[in-house]
PyMOL Python script that loads the backbone (N, CA, C, O; Angstrom):
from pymol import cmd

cmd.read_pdbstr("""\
ATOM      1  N   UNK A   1       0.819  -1.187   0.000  1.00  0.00           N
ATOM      2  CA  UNK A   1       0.000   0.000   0.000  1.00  0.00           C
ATOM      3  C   UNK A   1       0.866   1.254   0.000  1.00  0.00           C
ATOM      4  O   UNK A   1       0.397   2.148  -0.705  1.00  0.00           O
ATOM      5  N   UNK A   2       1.829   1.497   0.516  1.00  0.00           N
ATOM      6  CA  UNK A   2       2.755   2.475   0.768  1.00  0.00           C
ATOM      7  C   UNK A   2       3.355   2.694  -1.051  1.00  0.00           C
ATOM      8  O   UNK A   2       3.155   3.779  -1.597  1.00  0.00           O
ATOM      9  N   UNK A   3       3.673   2.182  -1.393  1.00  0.00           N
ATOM     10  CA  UNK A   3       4.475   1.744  -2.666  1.00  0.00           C
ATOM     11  C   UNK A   3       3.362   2.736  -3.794  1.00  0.00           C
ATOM     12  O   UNK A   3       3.579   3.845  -4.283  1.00  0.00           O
ATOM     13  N   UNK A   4       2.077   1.781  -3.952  1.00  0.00           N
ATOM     14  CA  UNK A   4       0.927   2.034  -4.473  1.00  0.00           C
ATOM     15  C   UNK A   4       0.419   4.206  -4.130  1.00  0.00           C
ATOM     16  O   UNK A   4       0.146   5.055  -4.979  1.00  0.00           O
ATOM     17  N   UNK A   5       0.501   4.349  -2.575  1.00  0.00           N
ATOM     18  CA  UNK A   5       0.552   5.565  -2.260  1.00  0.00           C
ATOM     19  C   UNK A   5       1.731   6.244  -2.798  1.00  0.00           C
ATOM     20  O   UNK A   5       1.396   7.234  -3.449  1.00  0.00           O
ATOM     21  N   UNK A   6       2.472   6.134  -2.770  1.00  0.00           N
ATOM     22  CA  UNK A   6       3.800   7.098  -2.923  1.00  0.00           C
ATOM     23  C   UNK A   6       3.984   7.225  -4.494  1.00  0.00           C
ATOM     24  O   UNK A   6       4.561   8.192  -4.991  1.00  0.00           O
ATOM     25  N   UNK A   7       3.385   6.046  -5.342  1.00  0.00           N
ATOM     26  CA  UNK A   7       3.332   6.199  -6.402  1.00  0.00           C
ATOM     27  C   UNK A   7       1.966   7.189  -7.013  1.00  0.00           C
ATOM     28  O   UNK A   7       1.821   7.575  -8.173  1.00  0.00           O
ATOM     29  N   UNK A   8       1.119   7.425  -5.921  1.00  0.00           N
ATOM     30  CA  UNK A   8      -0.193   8.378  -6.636  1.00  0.00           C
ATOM     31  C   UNK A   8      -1.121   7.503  -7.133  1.00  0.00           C
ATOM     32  O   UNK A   8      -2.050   8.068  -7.709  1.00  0.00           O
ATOM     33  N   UNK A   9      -1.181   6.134  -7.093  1.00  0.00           N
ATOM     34  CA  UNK A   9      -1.799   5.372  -7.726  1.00  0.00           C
ATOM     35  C   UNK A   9      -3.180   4.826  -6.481  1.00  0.00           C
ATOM     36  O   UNK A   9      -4.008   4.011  -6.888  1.00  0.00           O
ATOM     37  N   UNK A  10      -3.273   5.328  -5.119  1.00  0.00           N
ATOM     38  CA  UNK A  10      -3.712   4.655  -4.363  1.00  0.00           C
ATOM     39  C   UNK A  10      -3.615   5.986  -3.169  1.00  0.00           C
ATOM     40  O   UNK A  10      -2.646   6.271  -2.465  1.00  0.00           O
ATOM     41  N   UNK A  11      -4.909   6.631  -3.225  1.00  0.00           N
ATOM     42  CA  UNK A  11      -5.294   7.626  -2.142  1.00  0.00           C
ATOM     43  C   UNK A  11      -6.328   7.332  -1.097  1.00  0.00           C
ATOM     44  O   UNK A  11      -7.497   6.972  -1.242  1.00  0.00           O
ATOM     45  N   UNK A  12      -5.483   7.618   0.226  1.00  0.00           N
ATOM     46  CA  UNK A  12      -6.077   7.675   1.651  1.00  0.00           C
ATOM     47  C   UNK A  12      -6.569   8.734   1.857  1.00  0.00           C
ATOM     48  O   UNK A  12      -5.948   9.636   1.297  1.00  0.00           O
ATOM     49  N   UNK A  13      -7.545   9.101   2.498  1.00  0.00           N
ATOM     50  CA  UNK A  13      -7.775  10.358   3.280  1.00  0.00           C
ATOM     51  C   UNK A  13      -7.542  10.503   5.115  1.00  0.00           C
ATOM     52  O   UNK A  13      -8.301  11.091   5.885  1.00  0.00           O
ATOM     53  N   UNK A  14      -6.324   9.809   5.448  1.00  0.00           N
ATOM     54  CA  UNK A  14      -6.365   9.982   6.863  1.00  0.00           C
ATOM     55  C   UNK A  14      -4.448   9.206   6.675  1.00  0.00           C
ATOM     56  O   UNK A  14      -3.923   8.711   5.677  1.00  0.00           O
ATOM     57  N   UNK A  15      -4.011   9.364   7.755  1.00  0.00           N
ATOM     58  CA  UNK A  15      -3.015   9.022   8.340  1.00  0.00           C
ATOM     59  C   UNK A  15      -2.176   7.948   7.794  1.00  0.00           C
ATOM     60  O   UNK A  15      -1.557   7.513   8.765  1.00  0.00           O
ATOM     61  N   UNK A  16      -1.695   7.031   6.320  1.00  0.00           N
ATOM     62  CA  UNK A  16      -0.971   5.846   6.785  1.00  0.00           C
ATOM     63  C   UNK A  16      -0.760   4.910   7.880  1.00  0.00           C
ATOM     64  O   UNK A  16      -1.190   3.756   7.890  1.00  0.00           O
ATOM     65  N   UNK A  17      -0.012   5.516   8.889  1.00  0.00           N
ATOM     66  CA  UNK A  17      -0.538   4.601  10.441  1.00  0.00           C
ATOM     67  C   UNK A  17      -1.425   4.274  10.797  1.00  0.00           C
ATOM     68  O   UNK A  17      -1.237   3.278  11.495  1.00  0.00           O
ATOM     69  N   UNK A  18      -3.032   4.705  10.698  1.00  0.00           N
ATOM     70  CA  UNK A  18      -4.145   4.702  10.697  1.00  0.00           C
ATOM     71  C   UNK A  18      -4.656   3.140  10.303  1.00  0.00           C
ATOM     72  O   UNK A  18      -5.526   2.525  10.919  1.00  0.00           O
ATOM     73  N   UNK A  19      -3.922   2.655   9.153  1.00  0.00           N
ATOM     74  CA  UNK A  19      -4.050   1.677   7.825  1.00  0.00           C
ATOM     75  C   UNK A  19      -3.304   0.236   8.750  1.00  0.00           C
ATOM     76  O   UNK A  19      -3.684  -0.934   8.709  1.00  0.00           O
ATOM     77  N   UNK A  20      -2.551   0.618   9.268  1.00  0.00           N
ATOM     78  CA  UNK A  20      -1.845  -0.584  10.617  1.00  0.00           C
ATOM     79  C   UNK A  20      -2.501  -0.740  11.343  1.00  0.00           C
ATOM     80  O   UNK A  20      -2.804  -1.918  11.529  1.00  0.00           O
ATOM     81  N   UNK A  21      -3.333   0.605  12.474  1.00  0.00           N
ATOM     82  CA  UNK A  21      -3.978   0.525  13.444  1.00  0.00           C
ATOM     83  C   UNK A  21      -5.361  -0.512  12.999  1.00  0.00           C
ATOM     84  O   UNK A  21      -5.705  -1.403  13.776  1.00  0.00           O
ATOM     85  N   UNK A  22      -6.083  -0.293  11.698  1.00  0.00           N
ATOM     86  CA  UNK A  22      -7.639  -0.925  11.394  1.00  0.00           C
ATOM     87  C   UNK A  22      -6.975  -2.401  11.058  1.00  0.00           C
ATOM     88  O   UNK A  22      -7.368  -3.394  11.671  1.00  0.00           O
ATOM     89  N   UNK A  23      -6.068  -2.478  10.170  1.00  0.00           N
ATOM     90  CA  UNK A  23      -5.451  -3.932  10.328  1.00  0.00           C
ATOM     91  C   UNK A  23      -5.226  -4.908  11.263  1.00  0.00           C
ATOM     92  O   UNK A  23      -5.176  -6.126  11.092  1.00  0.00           O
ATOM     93  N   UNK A  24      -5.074  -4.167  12.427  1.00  0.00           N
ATOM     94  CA  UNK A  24      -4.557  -4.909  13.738  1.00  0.00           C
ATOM     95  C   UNK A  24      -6.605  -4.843  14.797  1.00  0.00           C
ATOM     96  O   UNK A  24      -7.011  -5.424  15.804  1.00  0.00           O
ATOM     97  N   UNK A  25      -7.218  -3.925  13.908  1.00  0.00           N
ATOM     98  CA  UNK A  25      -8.514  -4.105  14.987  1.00  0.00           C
ATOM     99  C   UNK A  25      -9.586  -4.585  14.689  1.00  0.00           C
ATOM    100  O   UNK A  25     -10.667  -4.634  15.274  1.00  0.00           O
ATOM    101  N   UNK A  26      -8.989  -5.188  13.082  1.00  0.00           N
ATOM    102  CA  UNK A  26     -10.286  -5.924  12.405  1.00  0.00           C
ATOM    103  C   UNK A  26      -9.858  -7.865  11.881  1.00  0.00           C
ATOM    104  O   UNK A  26     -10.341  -8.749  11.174  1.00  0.00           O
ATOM    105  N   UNK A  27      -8.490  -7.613  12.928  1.00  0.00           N
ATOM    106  CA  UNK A  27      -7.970  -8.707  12.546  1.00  0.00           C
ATOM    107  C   UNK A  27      -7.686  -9.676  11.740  1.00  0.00           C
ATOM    108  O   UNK A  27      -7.761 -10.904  11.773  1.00  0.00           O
ATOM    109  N   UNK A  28      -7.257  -8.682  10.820  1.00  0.00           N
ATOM    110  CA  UNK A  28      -6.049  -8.764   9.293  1.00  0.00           C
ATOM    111  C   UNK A  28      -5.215  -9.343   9.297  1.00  0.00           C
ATOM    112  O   UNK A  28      -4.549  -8.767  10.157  1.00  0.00           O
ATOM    113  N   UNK A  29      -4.681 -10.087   8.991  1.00  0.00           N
ATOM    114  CA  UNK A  29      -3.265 -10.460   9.273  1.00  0.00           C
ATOM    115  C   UNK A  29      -1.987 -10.432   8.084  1.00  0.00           C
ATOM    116  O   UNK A  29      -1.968 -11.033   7.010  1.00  0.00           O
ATOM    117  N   UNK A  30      -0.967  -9.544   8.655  1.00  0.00           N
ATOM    118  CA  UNK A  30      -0.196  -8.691   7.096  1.00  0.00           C
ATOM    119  C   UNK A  30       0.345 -10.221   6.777  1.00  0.00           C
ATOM    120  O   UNK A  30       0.386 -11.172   7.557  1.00  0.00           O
ATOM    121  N   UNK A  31       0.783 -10.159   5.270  1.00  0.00           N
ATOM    122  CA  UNK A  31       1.274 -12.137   4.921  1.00  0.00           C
ATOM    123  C   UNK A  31       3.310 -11.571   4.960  1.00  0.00           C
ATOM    124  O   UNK A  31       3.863 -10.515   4.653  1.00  0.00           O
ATOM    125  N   UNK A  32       3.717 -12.603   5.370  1.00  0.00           N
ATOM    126  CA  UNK A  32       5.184 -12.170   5.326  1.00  0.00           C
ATOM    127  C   UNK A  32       5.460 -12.966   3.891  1.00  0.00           C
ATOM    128  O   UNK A  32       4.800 -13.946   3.544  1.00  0.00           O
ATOM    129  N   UNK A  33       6.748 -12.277   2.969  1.00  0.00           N
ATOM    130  CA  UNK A  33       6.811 -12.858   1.909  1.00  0.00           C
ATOM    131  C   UNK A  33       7.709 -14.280   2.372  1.00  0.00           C
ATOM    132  O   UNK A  33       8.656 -14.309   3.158  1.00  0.00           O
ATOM    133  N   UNK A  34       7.210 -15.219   1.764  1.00  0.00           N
ATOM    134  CA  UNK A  34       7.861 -16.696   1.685  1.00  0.00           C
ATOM    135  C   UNK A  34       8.498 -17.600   0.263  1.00  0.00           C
ATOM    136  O   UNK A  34       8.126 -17.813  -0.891  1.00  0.00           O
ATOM    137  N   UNK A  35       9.308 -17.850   0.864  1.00  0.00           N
ATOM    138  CA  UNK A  35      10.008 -18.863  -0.234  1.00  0.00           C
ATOM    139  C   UNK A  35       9.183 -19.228  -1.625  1.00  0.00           C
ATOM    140  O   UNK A  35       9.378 -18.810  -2.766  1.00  0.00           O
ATOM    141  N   UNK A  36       8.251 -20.099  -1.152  1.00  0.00           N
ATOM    142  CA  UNK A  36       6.604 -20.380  -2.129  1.00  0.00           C
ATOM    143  C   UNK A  36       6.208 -19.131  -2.935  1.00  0.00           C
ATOM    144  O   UNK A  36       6.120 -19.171  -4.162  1.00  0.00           O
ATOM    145  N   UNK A  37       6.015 -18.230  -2.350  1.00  0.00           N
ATOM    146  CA  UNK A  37       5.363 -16.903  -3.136  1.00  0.00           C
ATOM    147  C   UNK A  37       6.521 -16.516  -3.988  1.00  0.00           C
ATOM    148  O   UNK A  37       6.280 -16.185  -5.149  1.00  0.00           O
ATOM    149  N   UNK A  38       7.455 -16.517  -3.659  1.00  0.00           N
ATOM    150  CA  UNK A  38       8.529 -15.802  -4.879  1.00  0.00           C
ATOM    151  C   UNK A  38       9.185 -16.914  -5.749  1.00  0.00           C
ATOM    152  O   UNK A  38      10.038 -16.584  -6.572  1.00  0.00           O
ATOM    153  N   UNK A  39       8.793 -18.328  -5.591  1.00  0.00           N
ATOM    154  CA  UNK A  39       8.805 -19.435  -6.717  1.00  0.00           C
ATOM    155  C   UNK A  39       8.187 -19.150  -7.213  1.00  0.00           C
ATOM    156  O   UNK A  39       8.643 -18.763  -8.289  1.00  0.00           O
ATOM    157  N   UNK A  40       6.648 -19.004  -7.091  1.00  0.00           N
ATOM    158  CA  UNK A  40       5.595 -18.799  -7.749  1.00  0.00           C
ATOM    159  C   UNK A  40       5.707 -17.747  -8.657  1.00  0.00           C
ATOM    160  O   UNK A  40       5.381 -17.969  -9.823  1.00  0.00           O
ATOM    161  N   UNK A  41       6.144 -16.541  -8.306  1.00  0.00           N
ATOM    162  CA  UNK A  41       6.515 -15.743  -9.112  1.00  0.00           C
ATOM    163  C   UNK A  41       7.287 -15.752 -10.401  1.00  0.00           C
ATOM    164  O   UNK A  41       7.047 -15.132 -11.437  1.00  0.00           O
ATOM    165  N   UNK A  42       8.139 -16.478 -10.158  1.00  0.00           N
ATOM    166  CA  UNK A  42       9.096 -16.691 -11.044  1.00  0.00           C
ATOM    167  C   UNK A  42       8.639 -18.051 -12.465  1.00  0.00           C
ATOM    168  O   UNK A  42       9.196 -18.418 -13.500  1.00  0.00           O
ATOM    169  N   UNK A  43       7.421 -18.402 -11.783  1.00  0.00           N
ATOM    170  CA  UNK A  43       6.404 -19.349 -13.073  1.00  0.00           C
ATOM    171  C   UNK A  43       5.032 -18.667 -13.203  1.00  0.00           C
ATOM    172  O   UNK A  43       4.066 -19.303 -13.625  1.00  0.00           O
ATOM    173  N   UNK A  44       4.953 -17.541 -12.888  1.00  0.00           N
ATOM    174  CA  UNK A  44       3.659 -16.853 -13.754  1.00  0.00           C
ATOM    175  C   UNK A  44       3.683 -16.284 -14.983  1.00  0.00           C
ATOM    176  O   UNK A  44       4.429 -15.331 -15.206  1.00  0.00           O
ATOM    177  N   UNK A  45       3.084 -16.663 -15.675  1.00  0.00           N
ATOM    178  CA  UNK A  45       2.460 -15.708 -17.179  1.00  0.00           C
ATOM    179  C   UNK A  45       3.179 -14.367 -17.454  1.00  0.00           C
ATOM    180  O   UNK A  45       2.959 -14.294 -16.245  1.00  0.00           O
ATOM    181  N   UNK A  46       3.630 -13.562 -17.713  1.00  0.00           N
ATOM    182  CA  UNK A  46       3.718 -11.958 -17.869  1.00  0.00           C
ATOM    183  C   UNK A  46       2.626 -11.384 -18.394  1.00  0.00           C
ATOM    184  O   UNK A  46       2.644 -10.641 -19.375  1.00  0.00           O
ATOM    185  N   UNK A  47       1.319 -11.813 -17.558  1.00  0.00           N
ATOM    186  CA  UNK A  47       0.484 -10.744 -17.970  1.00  0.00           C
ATOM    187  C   UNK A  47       0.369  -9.181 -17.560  1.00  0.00           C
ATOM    188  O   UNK A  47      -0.188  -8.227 -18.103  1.00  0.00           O
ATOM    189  N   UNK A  48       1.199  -9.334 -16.260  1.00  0.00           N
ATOM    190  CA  UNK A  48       1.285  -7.995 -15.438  1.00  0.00           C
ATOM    191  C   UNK A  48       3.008  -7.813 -15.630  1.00  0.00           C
ATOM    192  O   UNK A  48       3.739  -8.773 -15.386  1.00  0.00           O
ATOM    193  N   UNK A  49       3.376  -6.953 -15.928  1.00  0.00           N
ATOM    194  CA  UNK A  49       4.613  -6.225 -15.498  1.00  0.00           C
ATOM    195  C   UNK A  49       5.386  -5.607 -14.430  1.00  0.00           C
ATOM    196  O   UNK A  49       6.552  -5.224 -14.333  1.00  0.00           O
ATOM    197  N   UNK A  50       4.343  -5.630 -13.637  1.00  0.00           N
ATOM    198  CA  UNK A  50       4.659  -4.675 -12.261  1.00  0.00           C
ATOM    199  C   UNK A  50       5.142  -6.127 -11.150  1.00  0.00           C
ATOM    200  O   UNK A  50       4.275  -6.979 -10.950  1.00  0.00           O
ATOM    201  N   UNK A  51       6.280  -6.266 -10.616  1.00  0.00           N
ATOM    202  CA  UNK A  51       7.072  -6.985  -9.920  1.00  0.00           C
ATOM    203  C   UNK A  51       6.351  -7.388  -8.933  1.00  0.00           C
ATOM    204  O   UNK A  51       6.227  -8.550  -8.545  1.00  0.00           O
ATOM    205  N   UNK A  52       5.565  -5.865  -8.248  1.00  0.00           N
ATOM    206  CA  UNK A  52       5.451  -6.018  -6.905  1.00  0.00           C
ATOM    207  C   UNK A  52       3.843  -6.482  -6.689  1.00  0.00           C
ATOM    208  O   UNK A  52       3.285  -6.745  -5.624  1.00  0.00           O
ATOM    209  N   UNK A  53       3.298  -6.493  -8.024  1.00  0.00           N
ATOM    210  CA  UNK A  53       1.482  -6.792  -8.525  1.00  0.00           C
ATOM    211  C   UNK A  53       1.859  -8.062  -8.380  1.00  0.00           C
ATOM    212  O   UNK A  53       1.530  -8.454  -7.261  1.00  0.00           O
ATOM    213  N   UNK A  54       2.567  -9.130  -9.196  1.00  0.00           N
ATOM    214  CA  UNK A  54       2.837 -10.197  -9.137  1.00  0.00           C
ATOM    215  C   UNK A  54       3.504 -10.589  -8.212  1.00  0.00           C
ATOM    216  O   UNK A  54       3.844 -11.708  -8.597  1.00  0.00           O
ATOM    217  N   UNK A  55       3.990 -10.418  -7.109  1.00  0.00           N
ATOM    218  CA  UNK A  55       4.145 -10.810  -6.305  1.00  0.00           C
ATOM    219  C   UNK A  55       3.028 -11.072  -4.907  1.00  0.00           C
ATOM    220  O   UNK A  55       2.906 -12.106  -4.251  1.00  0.00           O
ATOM    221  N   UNK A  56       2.361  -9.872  -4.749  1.00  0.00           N
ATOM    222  CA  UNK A  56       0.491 -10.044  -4.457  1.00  0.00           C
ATOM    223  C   UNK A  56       0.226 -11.053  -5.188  1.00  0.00           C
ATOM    224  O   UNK A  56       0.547 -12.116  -4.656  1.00  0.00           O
ATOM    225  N   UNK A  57      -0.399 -11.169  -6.560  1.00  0.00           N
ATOM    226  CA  UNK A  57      -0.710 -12.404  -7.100  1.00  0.00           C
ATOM    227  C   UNK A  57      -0.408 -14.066  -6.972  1.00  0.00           C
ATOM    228  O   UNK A  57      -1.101 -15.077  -7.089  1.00  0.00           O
ATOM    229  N   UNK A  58       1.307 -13.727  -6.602  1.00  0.00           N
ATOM    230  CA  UNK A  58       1.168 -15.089  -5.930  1.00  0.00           C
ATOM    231  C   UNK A  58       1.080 -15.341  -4.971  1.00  0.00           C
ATOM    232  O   UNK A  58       0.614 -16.461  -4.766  1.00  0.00           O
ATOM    233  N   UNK A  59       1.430 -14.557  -3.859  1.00  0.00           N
ATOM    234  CA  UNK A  59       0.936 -15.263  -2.499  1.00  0.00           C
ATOM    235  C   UNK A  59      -0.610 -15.168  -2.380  1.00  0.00           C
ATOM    236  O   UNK A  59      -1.039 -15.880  -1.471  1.00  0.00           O
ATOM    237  N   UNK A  60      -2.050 -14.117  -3.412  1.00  0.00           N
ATOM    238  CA  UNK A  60      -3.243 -15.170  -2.896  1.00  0.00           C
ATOM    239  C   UNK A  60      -3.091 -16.486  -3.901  1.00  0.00           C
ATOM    240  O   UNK A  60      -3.479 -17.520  -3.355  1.00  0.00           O
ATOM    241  N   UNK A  61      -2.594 -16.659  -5.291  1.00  0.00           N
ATOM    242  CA  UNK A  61      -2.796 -17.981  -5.392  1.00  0.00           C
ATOM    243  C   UNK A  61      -2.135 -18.733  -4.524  1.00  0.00           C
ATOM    244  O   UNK A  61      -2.970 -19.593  -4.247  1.00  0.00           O
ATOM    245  N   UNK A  62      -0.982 -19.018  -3.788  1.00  0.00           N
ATOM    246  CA  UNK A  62      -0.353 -19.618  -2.930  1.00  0.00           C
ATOM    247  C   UNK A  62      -1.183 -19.947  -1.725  1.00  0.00           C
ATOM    248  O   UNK A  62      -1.448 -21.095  -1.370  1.00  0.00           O
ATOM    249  N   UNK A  63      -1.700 -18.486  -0.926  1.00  0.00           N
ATOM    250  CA  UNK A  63      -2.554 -18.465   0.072  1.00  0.00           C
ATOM    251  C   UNK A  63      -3.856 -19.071  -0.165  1.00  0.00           C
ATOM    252  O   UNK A  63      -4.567 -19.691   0.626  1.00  0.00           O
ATOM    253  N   UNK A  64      -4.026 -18.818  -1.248  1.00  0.00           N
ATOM    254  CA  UNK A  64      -5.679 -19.723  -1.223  1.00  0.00           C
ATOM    255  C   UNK A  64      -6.758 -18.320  -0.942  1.00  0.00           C
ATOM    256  O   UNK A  64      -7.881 -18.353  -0.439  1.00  0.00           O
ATOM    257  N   UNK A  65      -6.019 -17.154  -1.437  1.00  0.00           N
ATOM    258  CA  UNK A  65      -6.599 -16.092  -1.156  1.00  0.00           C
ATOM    259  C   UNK A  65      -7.530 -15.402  -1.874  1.00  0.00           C
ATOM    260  O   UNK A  65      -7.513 -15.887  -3.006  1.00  0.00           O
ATOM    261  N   UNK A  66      -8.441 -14.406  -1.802  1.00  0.00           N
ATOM    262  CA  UNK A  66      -9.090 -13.408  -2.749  1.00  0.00           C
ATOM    263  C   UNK A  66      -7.981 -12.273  -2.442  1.00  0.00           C
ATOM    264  O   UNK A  66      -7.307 -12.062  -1.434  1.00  0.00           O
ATOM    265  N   UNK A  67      -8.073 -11.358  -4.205  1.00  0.00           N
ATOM    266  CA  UNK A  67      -7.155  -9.897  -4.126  1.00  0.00           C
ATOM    267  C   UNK A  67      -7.740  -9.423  -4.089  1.00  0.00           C
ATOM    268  O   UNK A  67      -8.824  -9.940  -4.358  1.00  0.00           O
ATOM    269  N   UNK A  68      -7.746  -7.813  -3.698  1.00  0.00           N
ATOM    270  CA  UNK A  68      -8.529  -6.792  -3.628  1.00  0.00           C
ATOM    271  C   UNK A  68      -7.756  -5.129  -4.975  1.00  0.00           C
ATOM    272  O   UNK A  68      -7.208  -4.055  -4.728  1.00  0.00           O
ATOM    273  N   UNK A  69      -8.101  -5.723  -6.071  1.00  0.00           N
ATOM    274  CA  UNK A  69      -7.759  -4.948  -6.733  1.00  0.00           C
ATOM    275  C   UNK A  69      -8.818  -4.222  -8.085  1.00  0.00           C
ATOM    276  O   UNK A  69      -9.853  -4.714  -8.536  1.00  0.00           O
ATOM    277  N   UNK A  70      -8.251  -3.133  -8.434  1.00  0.00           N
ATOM    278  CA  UNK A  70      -9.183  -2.629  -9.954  1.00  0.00           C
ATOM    279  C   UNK A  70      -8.705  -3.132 -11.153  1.00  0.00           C
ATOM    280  O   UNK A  70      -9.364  -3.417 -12.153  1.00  0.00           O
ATOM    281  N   UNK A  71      -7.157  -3.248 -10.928  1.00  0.00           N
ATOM    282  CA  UNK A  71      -6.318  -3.948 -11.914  1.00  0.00           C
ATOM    283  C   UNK A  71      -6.722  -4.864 -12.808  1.00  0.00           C
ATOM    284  O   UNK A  71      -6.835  -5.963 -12.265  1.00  0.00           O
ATOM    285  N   UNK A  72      -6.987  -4.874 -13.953  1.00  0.00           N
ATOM    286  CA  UNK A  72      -7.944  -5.901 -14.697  1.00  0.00           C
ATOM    287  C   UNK A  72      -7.048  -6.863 -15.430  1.00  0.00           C
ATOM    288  O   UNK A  72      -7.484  -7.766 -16.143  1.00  0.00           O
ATOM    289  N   UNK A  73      -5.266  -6.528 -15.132  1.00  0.00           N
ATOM    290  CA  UNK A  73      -4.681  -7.689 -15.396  1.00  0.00           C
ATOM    291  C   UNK A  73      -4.609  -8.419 -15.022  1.00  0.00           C
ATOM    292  O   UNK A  73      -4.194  -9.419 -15.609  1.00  0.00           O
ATOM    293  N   UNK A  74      -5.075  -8.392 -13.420  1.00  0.00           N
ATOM    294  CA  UNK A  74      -5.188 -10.032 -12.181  1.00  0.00           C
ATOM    295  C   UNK A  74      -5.610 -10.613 -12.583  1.00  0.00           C
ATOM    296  O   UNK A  74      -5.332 -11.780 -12.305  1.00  0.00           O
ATOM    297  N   UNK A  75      -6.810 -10.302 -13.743  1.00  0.00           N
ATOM    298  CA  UNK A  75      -8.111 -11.494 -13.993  1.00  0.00           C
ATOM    299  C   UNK A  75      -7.496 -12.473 -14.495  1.00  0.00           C
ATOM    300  O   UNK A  75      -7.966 -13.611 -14.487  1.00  0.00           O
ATOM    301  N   UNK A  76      -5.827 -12.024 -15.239  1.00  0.00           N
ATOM    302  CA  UNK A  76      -5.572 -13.307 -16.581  1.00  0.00           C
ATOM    303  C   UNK A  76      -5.210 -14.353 -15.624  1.00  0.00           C
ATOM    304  O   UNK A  76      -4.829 -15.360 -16.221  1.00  0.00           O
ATOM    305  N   UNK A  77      -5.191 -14.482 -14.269  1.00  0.00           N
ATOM    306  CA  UNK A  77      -4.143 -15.060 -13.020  1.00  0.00           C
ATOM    307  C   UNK A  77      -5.457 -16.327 -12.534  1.00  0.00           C
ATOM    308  O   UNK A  77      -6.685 -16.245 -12.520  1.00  0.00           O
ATOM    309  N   UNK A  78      -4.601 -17.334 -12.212  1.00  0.00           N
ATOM    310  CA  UNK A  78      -5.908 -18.221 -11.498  1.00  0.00           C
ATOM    311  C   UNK A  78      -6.195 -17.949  -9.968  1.00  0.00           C
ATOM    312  O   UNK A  78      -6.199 -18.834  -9.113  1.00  0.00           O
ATOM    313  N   UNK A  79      -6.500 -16.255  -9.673  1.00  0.00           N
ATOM    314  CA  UNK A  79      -6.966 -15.844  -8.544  1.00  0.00           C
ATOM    315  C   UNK A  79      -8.328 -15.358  -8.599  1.00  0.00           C
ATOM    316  O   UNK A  79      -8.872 -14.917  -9.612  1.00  0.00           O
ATOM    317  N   UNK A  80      -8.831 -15.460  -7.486  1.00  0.00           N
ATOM    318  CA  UNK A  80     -10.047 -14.594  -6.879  1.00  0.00           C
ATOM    319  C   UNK A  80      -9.762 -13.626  -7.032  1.00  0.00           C
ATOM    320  O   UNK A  80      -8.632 -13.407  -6.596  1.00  0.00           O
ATOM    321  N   UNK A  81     -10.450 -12.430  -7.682  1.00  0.00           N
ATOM    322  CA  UNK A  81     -10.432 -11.126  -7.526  1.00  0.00           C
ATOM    323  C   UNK A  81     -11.851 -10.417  -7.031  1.00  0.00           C
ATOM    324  O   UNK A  81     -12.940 -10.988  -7.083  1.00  0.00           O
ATOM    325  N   UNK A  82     -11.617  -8.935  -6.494  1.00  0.00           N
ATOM    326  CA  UNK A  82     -12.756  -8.504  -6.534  1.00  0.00           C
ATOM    327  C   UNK A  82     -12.559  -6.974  -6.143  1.00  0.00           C
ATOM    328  O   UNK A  82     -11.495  -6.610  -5.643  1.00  0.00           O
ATOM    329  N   UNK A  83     -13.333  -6.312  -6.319  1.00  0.00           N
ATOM    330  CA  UNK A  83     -13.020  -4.745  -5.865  1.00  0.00           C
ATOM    331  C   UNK A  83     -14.582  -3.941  -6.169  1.00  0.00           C
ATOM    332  O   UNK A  83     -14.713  -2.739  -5.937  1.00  0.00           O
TER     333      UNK A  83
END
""", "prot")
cmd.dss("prot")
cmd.show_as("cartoon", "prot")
cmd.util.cbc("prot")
cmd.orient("prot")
């Protein structure tokens, strides 16, 4: 999210820290990157270009996860999407 913010691509209206605090009170849990997710990476498609998109992408396919994106290149991915 920080990355996404700093790039202009992804606007808050309150605090960054704020974005930790609701994470931790709605009981989120941040994913640490793992071994698995950055294999995975390295056998996906190039439908997306962005390093750090595909790297999200594989840890929810890895995780067994839904993404939360607008990005309409996730769709080419065998993930859940939704936004």
């Amino acid at each position: 999210m920080a990355i996404k913010i700093s790039l202009g691509k992804l606007k808050i209206n309150y605090p960054f820290k704020e974005v930790f605090l609701q994470i931790q009170e709605n009981g989120f849990e941040i994913l640490p990157v793992i071994f698995e997710h950055t294999d995975l990476v390295s056998q996906l498609e190039f439908h997306h270009r962005d390093p750090f998109d595909r790297l999200l992408i594989a840890q929810a396919i890895w995780e067994k996860m839904i993404i939360i994106s607008k990005d309409e290149k996730f769709c080419n991915y065998p993930v859940k999407v939704t936004w």
